[in-house]
N, C-alpha and C positions, 0 to 999 in steps of 0.2 A: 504494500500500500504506500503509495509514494504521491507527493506532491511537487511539481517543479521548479527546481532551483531557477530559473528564470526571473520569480517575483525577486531575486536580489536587486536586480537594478531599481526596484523601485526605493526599497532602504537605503539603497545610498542619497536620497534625493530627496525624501522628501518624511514627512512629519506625518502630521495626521492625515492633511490634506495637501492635493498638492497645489491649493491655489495660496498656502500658509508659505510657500518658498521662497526666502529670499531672495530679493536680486541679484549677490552674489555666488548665486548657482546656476548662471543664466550661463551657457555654452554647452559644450560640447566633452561626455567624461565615457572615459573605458576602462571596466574592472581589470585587477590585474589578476588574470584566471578566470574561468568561469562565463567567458565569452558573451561578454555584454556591454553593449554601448547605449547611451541615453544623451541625447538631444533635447538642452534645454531652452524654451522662449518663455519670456512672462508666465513661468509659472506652470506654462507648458508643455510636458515631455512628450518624447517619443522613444520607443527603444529598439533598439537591433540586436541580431544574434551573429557575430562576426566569428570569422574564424581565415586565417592569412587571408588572401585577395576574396573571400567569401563575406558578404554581410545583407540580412535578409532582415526584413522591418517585422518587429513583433506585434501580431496583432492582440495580444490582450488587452481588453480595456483600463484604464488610468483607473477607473473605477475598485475594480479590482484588484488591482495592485494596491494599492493603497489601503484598502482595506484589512489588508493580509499583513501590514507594516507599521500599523498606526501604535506611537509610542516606541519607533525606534531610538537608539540613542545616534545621534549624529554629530561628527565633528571634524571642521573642516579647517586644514592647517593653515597657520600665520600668513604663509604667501598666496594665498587660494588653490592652490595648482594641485590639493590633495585629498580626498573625503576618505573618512575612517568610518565604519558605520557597523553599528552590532544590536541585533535584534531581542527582544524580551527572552529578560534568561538564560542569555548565549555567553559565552565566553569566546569563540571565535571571531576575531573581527574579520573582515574585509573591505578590501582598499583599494579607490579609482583615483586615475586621474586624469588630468585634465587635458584636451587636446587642444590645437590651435583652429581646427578644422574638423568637419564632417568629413571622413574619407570618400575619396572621390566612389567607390564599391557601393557606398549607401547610399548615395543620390541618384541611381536609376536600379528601376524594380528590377528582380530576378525574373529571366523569362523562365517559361515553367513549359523546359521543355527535357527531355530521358539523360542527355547530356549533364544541362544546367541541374538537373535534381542528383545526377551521379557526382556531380562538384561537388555541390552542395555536400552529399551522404558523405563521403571522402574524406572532406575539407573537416569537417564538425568530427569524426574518429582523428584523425591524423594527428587537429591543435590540441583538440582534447582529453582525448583515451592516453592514460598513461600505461597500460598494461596489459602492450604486445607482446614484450621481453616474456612477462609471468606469464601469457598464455601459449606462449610459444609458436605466437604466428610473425610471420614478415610480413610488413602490413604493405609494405612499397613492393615488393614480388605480388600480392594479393592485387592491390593496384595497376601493375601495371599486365596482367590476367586479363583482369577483367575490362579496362578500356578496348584491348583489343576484340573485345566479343560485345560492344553496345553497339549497337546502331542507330542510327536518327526518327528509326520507325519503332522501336519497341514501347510495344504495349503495356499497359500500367501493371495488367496480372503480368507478362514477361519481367518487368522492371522491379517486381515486388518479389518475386523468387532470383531472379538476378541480383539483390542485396541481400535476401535470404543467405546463401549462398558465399556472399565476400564474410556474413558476421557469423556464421553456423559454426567456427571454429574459435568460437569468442568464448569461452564455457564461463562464462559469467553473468551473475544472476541483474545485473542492473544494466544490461543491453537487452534493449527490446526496441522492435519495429513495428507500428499499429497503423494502417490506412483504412482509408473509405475508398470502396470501388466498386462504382454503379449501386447495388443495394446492399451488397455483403463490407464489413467490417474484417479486416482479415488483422491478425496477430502473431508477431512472431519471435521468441524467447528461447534464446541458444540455452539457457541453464535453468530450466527451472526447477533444478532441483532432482538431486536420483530419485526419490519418492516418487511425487509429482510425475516424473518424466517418465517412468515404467506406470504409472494410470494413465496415464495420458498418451502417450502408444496400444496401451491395450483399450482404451476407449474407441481411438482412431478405427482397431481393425472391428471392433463392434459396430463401429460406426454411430457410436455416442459421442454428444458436446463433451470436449475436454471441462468444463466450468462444471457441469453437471457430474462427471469421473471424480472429479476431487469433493466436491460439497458431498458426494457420496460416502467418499473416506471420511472426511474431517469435522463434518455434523455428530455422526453416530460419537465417533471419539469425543467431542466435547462437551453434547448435550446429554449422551449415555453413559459411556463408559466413563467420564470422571464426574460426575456428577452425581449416577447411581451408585458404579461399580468402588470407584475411589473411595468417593468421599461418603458411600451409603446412603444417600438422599438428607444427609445430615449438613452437608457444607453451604456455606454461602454465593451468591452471585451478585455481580456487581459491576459498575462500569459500561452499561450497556450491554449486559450479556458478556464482555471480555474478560470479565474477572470470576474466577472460582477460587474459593479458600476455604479451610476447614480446618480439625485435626486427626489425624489418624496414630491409631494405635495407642490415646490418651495424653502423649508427648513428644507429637510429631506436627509439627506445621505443614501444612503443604498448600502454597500456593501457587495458583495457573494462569498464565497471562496469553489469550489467543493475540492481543495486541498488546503496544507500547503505545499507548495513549487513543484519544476517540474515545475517552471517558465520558465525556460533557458532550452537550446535543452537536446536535451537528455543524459544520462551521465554524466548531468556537474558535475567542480569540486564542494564542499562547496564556492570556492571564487567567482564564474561565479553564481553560484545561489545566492549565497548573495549581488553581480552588481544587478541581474535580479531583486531582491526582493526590493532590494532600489528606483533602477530605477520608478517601478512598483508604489510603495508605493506611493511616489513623485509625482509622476503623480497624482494620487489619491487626495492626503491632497489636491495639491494645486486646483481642480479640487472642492472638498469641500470650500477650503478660496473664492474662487472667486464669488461661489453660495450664500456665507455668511450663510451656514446651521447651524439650532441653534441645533442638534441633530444627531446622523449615527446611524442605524441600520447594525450589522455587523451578518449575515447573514451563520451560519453556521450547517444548521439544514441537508446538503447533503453534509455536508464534510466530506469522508471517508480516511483523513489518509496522507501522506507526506512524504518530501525528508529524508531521513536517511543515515546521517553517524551514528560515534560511539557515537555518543552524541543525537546521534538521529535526532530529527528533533526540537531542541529546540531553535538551535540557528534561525530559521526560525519565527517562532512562536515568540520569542522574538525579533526579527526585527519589527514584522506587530505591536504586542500590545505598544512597545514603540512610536509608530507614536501615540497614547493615552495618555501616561505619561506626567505626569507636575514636579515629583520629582521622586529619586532613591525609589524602592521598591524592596524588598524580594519575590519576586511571593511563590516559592515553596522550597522545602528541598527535593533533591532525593540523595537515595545510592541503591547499591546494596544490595539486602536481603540476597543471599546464599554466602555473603563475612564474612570471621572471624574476622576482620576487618575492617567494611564498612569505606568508604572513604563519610561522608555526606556532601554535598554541598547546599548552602544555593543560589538557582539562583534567580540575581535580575536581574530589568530592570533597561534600565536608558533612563531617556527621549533622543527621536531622537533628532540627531543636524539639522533633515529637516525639513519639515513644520511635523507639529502636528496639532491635534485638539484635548483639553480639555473639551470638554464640554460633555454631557450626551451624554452617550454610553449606545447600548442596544443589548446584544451578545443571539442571538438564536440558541437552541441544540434542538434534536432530537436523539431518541435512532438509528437514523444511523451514527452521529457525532461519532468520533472515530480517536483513535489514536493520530494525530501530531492535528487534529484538538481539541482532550481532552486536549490537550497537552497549545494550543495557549485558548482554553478557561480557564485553568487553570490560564493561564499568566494577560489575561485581568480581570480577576474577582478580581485580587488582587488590582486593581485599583479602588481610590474613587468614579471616574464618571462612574463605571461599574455597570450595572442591570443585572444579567444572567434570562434570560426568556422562556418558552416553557419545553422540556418533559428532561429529565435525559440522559448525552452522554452512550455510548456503556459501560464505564468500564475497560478499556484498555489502559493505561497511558502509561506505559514501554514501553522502548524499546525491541523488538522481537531478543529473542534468539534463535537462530534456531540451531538445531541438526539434525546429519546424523545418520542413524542406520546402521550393518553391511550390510542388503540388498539395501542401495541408498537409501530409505524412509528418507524423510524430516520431524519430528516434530520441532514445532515452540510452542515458551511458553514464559512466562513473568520471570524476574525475579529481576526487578526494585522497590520500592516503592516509592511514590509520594506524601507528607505529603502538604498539603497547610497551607497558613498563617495560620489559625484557630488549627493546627494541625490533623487533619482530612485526613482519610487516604480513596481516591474513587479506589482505583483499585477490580474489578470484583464487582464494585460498581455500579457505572456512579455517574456523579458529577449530584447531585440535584441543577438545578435554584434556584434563589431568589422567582419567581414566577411563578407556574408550567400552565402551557397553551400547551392544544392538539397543536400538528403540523399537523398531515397529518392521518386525519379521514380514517377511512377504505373506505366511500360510496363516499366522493369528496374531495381526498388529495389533487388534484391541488388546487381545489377552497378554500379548509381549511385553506393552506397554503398561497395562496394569500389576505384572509381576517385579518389574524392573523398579516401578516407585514403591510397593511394598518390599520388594526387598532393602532397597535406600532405608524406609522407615522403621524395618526392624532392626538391621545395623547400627541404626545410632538412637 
């Protein structure tokens, strides 16, 4: 569940609203990373998604943007020529600056033709994708492949399995390619996962919707088997349906998170999900002190992914693992990879001022874990009373940069890296557990899955 790092450009620029902008923000500014330009007049932006000689006009409305940014902190250095800007609860900053000019690339439209769309597709991997090395492709051998096999006539379904094809060796969980064509919506995601991806070939040859194959798996497992089976019909829910908690075994915590945030209704701001998330959480610890549990299992071997602003979903994630902490820790180090100057930020946690519990923690992955949930396992594993246990997350740390091509096609790509304490770098990785344990057998995943956190709970 991802939202598009694109809304950055709007943080940089502007406040609650953007007719509030001073007039010393009036020109022309390019993040450094993250491929965004914004064009300011009176108050008025415009933003582009640039990439070397490549630069295509954003159509999302100011409206929106804005919305999604209001209450940024913004600060723009002594000489004008710099904007620093970091979103509700972020520790990450990021940094534009200022141009003299509109590049000559953004003052005429992209024609929208199999060519101009294969620049485009190209251009947006090439600036931005930092990891060809890690997947082991040559992306300039894949490139120059593939030019020689386009032609000026190919068709949008030719054109859409002709990029199929350049990314299908990308095994990474944050490249995906989604179009409209004629009435069908077609989708296409080189990694989704070993799980996922063995449902989703055996649906193909049924000739069942992949969405339909998974909700198949993934309902039963959340709404039965830990709900009934786990937790005995005795546990909590919460959060929209994404939170389940309880105790097992009399002094055993276990709690399950299908998401990292999407607590609070929909749309909320970063501040209404950070209420929700606290609120939430509180309920939880004090729900543990009362039981006197010597041990929580935190449960996130179906968690696919979280609320996203421009910071991602980190400050979420660092809400839930600080309810763990007993002192300030350094979880992780992220910057921008396709930045000339990365901005690296050292994210710590600091213990919650609400109830907590210190004692042994035991965080379960799954190659379906992924995204804000790689994200919140990252956070907790930096902590002493952390065990990470069970199969390797998805691989997909960053935040999702998502680009438009001249014909409306959405590609979405990574371009974050994610170092942990150890310095160790899991992106199109999955973070490897402490101690590796099947989750969800091919012949009885319910019941694998249920045996695996009862045995967690009787061991400790």
């Amino acid at each position: 569940m991802k939202r598009s790092i694109i809304f950055l450009s709007a943080i940089l620029f502007s406040t609650p609203s953007f007719s509030d902008l001073a007039p010393e923000f009036d020109g022309v500014w390019k993040t450094d990373g993250y491929g965004t330009l914004a064009e300011i007049k009176n108050g008025q932006v415009k933003f582009y998604q640039v990439a070397g000689e490549i630069c295509i006009a954003e159509t999302t409305t100011a409206d929106a943007l804005a919305a999604l940014v209001d209450n940024s902190q913004l600060v723009l250095a002594q000489d004008g020529q710099l904007a620093k800007v970091r979103l509700p609860f972020a520790q990450h900053e990021i940094r534009a600056q200022r141009l003299d000019t509109l590049p000559d690339a953004c003052q005429t439209p992209v024609e929208n033709t199999p060519e101009s769309n294969f620049e485009a597709f190209s251009a947006f991997l090439e600036n931005n994708y930092p990891f060809f090395a890690v997947q082991g492709v040559d992306w300039q051998t894949t490139l120059t492949n593939a030019r020689e096999k386009l032609r000026p006539d190919t068709s949008d379904r030719e054109l859409f399995e002709f990029f199929k094809g350049m990314i299908a060796p990308l095994r990474d969980g944050h490249i995906g390619l989604g179009a409209r064509i004629e009435n069908d919506y077609l989708r296409f995601e080189p990694h989704p996962g070993a799980k996922p991806e063995r449902l989703l070939l055996e649906a193909g040859k049924q000739g069942i919707r992949g969405q339909e194959a998974l909700d198949a798996f993934l309902q039963p497992l959340w709404f039965e088997t830990i709900r009934e089976t786990i937790l005995g019909g005795q546990g909590q829910i919460a959060g929209n349906q994404r939170i389940q908690y309880g105790i097992l075994n009399g002094d055993t915590g276990y709690l399950a998170l299908a998401t990292v945030g999407f607590y609070d209704q929909r749309d909320a701001s970063p501040q209404e999900e950070m209420a929700a998330t606290d609120a939430i959480m509180e309920e939880i610890m004090q729900t543990f002190q009362e039981a006197g549990v010597h041990s929580v299992i935190i449960d996130l071997s179906m968690n696919y992914g979280g609320y996203s602003n421009l910071d991602g979903y980190a400050f979420i994630a660092r809400a839930i693992a600080e309810r763990f902490a007993s002192k300030p820790v350094v979880a992780y180090t992220k910057y921008a990879a396709d930045a000339e100057n990365p901005v690296r930020t050292d994210v710590t946690l600091t213990p919650s001022n609400g109830t907590r519990f210190e004692g042994p923690v035991f965080v379960l992955t799954s190659n379906i874990t992924v995204h804000a949930g790689e994200i919140l396992t990252l956070s907790l594993r930096a902590l002493p009373n952390v065990t990470h246990v069970g199969e390797p997350t998805r691989g997909a740390l960053s935040d999702s940069l998502d680009r438009t091509l001249p014909n409306g096609w959405h590609l979405s790509l990574a371009n974050e890296v994610h170092v942990d304490r150890e310095g160790r770098f899991w992106e199109g990785r999955g973070i490897s557990p402490h101690i590796a344990m099947d989750v969800f057998k091919n012949a009885s995943p319910d019941e694998h899955h249920v045996d695996l956190v009862m045995k967690l709970a009787a061991q400790n």
